[in-house]
Backbone atoms as SQL, in Angstrom:
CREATE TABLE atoms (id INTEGER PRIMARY KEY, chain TEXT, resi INTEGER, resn TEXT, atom TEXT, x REAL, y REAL, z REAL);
INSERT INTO atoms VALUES
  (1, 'A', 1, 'UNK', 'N', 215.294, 146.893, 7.412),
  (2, 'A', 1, 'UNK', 'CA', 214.681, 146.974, 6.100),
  (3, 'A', 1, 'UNK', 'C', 215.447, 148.001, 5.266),
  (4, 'A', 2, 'UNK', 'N', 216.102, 147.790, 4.395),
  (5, 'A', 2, 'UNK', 'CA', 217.164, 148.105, 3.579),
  (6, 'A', 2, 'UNK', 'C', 215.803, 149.403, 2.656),
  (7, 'A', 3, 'UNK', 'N', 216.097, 150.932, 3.058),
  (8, 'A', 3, 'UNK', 'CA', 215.398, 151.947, 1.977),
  (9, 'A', 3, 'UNK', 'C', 214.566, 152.674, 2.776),
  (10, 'A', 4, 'UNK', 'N', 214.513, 152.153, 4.203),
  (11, 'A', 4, 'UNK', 'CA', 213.180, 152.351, 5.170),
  (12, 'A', 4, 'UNK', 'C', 214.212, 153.602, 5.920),
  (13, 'A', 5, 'UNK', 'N', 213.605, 154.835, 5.903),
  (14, 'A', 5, 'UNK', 'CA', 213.883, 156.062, 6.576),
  (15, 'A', 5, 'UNK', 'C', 214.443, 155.736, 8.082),
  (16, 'A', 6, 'UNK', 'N', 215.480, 156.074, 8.440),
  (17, 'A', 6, 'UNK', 'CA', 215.650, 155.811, 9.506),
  (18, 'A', 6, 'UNK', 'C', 215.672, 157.114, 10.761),
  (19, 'A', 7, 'UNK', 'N', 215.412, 156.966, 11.608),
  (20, 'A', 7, 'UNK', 'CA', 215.288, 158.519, 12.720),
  (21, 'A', 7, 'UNK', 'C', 216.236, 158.929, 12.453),
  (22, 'A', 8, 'UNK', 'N', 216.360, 160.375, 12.481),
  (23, 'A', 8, 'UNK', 'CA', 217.393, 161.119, 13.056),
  (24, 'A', 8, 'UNK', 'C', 216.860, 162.416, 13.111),
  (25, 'A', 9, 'UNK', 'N', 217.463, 162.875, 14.400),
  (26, 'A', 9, 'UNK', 'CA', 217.140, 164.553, 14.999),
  (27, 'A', 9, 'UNK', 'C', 217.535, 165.186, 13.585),
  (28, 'A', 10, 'UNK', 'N', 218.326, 165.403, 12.791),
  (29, 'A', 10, 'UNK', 'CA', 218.561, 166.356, 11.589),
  (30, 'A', 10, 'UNK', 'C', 217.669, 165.731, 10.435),
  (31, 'A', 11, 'UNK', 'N', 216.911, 165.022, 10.312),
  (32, 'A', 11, 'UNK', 'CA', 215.932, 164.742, 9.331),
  (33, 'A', 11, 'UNK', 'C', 215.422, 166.405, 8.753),
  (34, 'A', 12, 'UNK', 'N', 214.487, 166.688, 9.575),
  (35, 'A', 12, 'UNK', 'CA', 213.961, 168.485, 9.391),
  (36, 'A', 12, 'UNK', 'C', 214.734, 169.045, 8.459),
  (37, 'A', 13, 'UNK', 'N', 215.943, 169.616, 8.744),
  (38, 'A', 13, 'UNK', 'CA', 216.695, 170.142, 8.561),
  (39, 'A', 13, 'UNK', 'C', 217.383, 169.698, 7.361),
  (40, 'A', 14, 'UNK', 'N', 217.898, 168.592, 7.065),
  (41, 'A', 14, 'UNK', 'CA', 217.766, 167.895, 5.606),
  (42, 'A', 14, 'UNK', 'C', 217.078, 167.650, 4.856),
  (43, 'A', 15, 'UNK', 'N', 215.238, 167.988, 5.089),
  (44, 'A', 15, 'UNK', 'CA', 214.431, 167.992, 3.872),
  (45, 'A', 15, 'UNK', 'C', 214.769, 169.314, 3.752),
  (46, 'A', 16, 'UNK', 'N', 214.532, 170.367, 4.836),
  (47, 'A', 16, 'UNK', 'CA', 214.593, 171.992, 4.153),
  (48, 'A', 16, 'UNK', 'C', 215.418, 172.187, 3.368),
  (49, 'A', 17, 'UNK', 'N', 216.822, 171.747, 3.742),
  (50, 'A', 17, 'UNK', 'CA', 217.805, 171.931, 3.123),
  (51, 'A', 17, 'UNK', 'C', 217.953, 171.174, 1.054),
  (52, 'A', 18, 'UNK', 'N', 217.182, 170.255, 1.071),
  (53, 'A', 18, 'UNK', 'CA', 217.121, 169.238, 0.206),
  (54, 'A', 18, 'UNK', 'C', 215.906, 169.673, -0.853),
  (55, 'A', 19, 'UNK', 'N', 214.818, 170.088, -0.066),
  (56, 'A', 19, 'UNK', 'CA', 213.284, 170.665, -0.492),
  (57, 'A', 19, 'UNK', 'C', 213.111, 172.098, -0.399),
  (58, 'A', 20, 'UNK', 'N', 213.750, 172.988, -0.199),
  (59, 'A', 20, 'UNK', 'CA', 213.513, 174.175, 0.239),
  (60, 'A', 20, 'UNK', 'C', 214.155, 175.488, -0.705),
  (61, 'A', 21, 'UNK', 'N', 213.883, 176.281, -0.652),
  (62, 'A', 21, 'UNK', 'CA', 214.891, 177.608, -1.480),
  (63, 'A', 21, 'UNK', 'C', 215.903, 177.152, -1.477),
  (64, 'A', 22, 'UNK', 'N', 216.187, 177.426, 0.020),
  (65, 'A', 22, 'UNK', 'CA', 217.599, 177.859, -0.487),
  (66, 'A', 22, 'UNK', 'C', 218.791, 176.668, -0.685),
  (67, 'A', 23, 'UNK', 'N', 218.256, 176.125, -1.110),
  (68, 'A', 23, 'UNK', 'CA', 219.140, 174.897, -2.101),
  (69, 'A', 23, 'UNK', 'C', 218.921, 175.506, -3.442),
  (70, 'A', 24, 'UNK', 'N', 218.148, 174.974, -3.821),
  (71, 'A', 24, 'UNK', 'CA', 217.433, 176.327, -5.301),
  (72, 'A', 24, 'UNK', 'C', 218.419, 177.210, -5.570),
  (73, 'A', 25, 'UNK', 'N', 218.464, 177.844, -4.642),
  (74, 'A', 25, 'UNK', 'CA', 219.112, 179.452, -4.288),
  (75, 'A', 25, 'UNK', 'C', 220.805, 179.402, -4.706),
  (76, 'A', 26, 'UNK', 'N', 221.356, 178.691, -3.987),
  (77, 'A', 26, 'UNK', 'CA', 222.493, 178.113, -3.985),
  (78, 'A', 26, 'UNK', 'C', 222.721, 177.506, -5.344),
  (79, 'A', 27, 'UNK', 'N', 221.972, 176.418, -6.005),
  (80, 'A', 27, 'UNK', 'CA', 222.189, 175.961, -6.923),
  (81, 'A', 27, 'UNK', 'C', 221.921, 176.629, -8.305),
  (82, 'A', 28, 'UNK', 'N', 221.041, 177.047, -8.512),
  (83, 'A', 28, 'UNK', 'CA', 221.053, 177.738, -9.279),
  (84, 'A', 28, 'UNK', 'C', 220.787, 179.528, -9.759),
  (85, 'A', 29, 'UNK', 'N', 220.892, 179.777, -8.185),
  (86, 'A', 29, 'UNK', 'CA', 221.364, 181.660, -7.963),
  (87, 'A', 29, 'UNK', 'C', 222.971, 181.518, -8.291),
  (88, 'A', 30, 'UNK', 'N', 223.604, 181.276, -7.484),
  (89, 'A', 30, 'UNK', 'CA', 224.763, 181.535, -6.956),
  (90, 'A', 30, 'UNK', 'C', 225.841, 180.459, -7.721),
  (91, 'A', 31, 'UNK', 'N', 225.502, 179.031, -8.236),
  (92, 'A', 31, 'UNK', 'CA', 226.386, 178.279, -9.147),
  (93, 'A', 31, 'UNK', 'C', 225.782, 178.017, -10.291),
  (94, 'A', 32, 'UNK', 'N', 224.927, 178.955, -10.727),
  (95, 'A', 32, 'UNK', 'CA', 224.464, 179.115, -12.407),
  (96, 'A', 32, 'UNK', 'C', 224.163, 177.648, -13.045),
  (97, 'A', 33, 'UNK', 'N', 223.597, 176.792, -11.931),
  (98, 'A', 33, 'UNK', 'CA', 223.006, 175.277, -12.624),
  (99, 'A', 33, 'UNK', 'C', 221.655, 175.256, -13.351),
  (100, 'A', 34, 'UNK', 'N', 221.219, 174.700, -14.016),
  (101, 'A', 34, 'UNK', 'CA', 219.969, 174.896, -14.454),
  (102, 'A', 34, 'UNK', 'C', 218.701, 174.065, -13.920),
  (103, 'A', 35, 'UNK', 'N', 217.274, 174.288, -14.254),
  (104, 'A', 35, 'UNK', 'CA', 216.390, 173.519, -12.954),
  (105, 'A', 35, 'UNK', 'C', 217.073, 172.088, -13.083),
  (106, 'A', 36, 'UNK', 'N', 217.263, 171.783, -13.919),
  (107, 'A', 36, 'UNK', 'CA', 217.007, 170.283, -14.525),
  (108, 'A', 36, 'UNK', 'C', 218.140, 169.477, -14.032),
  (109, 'A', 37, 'UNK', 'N', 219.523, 170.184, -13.968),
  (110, 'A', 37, 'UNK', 'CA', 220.311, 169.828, -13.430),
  (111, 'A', 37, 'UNK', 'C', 219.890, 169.573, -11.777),
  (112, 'A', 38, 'UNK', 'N', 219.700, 171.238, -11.381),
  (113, 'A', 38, 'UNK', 'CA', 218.995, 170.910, -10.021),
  (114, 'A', 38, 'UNK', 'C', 218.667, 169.786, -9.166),
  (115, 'A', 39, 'UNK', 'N', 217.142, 169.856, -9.806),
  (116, 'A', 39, 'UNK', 'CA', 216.152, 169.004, -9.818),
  (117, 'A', 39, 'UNK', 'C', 216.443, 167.616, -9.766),
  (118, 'A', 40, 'UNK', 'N', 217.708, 167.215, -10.346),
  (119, 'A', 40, 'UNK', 'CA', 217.897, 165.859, -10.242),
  (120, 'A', 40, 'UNK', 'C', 219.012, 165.537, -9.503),
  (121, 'A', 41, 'UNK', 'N', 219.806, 166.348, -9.226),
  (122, 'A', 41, 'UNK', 'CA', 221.176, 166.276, -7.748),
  (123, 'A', 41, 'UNK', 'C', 220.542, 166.072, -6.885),
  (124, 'A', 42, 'UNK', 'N', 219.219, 167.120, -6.344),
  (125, 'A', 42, 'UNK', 'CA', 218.631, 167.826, -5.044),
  (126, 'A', 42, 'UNK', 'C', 218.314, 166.317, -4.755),
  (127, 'A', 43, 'UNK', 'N', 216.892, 165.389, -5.848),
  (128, 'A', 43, 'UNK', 'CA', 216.689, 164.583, -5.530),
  (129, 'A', 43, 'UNK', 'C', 216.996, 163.234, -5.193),
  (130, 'A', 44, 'UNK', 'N', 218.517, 162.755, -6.146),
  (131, 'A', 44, 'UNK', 'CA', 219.374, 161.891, -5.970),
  (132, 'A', 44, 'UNK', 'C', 219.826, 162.203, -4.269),
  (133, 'A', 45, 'UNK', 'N', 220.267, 163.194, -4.080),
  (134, 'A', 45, 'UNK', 'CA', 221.036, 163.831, -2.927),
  (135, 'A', 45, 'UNK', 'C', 219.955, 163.541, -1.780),
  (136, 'A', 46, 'UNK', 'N', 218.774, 163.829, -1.917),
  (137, 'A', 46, 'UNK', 'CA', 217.693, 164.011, -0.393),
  (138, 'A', 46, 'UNK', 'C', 217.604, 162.344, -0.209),
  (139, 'A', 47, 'UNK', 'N', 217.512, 161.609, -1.846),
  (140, 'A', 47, 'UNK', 'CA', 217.092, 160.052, -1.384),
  (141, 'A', 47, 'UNK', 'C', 218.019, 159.558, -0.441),
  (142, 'A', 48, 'UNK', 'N', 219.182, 159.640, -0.858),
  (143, 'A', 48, 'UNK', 'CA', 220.204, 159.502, -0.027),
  (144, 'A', 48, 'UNK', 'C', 220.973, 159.586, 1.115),
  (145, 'A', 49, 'UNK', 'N', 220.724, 160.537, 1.429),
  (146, 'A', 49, 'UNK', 'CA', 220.476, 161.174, 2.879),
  (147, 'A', 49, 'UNK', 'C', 219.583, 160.838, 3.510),
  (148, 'A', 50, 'UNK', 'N', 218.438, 160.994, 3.022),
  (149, 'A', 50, 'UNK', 'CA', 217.243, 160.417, 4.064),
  (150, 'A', 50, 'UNK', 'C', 216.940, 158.845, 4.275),
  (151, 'A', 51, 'UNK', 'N', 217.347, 158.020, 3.433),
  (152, 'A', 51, 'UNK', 'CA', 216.798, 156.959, 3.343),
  (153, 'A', 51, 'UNK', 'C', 218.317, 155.979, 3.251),
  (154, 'A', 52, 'UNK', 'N', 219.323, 156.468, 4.286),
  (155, 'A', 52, 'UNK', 'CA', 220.614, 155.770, 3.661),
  (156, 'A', 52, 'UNK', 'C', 220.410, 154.754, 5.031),
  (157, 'A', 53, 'UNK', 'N', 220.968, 153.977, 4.766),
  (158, 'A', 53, 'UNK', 'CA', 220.645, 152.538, 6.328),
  (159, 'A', 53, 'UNK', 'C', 221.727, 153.368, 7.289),
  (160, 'A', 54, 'UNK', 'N', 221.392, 152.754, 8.450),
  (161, 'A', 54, 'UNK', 'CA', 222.104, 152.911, 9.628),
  (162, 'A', 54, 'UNK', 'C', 223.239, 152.758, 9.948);
């Protein structure tokens, strides 16, 4: 099913990373992006990762 989350042991670890500070942190501490920019990489970026087929 083409969109359907597929397992993986680093799932965890890619929402924190995707959902968490210190993406935030990174993105807009440390490379001066703004939320909005953020906000819409982080989420393009997590769909993608999490939900890419096998």
């Amino acid at each position: 099913m083409r969109g359907s989350p597929r397992p993986r042991s680093d799932d965890a670890e890619r929402r924190q990373f995707y959902l968490g500070q210190r993406s935030w942190f990174l993105l807009v501490g440390e490379r001066g992006w703004d939320f909005e920019r953020a906000e819409r990489w982080l989420a393009a970026a997590a769909k993608e990762a999490l939900l890419k087929e096998p």
